[in-house]
N, C-alpha and C positions, 0 to 999 in steps of 0.2 A: 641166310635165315630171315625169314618176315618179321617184321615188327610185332606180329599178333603171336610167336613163336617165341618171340626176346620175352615178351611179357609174359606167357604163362611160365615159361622157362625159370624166372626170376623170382615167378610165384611160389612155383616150387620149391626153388631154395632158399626161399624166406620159410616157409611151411619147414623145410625139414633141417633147418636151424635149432629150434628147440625139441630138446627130448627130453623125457623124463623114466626111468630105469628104477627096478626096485628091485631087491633080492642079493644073493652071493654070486661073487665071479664073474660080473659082467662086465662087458669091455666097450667101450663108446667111444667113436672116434669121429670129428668130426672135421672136416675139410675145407676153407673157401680159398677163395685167390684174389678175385678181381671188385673193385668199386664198396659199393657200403656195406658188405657183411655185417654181420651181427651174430651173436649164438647165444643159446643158455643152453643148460643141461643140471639134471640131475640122478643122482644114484644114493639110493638106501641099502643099506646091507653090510657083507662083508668082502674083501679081494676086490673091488672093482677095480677096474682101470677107465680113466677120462682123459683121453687128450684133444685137446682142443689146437688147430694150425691156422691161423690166417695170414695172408700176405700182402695184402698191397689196399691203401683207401682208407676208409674210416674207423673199419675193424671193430671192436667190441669184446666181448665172449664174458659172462657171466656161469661158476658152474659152483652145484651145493652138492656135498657128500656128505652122511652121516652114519655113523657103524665103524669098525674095525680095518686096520689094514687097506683100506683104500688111497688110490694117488690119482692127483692129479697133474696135468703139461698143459701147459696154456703156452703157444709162441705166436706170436703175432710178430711183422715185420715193420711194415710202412703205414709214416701219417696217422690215422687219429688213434692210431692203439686206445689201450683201457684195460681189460681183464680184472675181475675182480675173481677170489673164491671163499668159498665157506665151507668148513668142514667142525663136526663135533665127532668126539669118540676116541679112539686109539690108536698109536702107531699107524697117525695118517701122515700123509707127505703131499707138498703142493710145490710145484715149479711152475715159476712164471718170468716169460724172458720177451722182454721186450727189444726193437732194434730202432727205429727211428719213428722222429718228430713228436708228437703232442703227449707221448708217454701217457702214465698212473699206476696204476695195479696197486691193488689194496689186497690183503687178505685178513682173515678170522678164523680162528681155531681152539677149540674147547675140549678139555681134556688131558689124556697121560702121552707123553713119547711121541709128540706129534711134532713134522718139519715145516721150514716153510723157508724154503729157497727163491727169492726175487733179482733177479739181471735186467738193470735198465742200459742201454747204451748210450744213443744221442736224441738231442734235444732238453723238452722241457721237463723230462725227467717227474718224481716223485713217488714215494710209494710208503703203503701206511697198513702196519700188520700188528694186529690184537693176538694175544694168546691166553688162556688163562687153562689154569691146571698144574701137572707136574712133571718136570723135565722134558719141557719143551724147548724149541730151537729153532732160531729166526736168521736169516743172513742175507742181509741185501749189499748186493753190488752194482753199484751207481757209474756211470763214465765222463759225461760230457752235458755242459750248458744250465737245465734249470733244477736242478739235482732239490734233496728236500729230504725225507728218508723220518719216517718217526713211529720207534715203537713201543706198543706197551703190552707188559705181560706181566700176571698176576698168579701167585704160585708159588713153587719150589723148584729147586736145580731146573731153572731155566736159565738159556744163553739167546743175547740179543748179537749178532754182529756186524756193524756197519761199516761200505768202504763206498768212497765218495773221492773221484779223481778231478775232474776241474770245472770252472764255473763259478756259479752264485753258491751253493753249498748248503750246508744246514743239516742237521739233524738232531732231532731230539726221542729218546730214549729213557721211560719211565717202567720202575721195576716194583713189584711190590713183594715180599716175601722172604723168603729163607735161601741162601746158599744160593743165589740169581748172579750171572756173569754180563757183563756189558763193555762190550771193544769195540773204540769208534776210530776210524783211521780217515783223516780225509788231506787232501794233496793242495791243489789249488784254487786263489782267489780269495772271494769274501769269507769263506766259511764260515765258522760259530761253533755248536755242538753243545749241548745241556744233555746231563744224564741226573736221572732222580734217580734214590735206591730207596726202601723203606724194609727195615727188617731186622736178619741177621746173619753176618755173613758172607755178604753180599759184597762186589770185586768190579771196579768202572776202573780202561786203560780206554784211554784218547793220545793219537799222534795226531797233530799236524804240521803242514805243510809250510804254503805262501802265502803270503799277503793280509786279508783282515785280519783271520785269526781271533779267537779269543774261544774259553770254553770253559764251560762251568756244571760240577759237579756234587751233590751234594746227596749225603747219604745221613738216614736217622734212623 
């Protein structure tokens, strides 16, 4: 392939990285593999599906949903990962699974009965998800190195739950509300762990592990 071939080539799949979807039932899926990928996306309505794959490089993927019943798949594998999403509305759900190096993923979510499942593996880890509304549900699973993990959700019968395995560690978890659940479990190293509660109700379980340790909890 020519050089003047590489280029429009890459043109192209910077071009057809971002999309933007409006309406019920639509399904977007998007693909990359090799070097700096990037993505956005978005979908208004209701049913959609957005998955988002990337694998190898610098990686990215930014996606917004708003309306009912919608989900999102964010996986990204290698080196600079990121993935952020946003979603408002109802009985939405967001997975994001990160596997190696520079980690993040953040998510936002506004509303009733909405998920938000986060997988960091290795490296420098971290990841930071807002909720606000009623009976929502947060679960990040952390593995290795710069781990970090902090959420906050404002509401009713929400659950926050964090698992953090070894490393630098940390996480903190702020809840505001009625009848809000918050389980932090973390394994090895410096760890910490602060959970606020404000309301009524409201139920903070922390294990840990080795080493620094310490963890502090306070509920009014």
């Amino acid at each position: 392939m020519t050089s003047l071939n590489k280029i429009t080539l890459a043109a192209l799949l910077v071009i057809s990285s971002a999309s933007v979807y409006a309406g019920d039932n639509q399904d977007a899926n998007i693909k990359q593999t090799g070097d700096s990928n990037w993505s956005f996306a978005a979908q208004g309505g209701s049913r959609n599906d957005l998955d988002v794959t990337q694998e190898g490089s610098r990686n990215g993927a930014i996606a917004q949903q708003s309306g009912t019943d919608n989900k999102v798949d964010i996986k990204s594998v290698g080196y600079g990962n990121q993935a952020q999403s946003y979603q408002s509305g109802s009985r939405n759900d967001a997975s994001l699974k990160q596997t190696g190096s520079s980690n993040l993923a953040s998510n936002f979510q506004s509303g009733v009965n909405n998920a938000t499942d986060i997988k960091q593996t290795g490296d420098r880890n971290m990841a930071n998800t807002g909720q606000m509304g009623r009976a929502n549900d947060t679960t990040i699973t952390q593995e290795g190195y710069g781990n970090a993990a902090f959420g906050y959700q404002e509401g009713t019968l929400n659950e926050n739950d964090v698992k953090q395995e070894g490393s630098i560690n940390y996480s903190g978890t702020s809840q505001h509300g009625t009848a809000n659940h918050a389980d932090t479990l973390q394994q090895g190293l410096l760890n910490s762990s602060a959970i606020c509660q404000s309301g009524e109700s409201n139920a903070a379980h922390v294990a840990q592990s080795g080493r620094g340790n310490m963890s502090q909890v306070i509920q009014y």
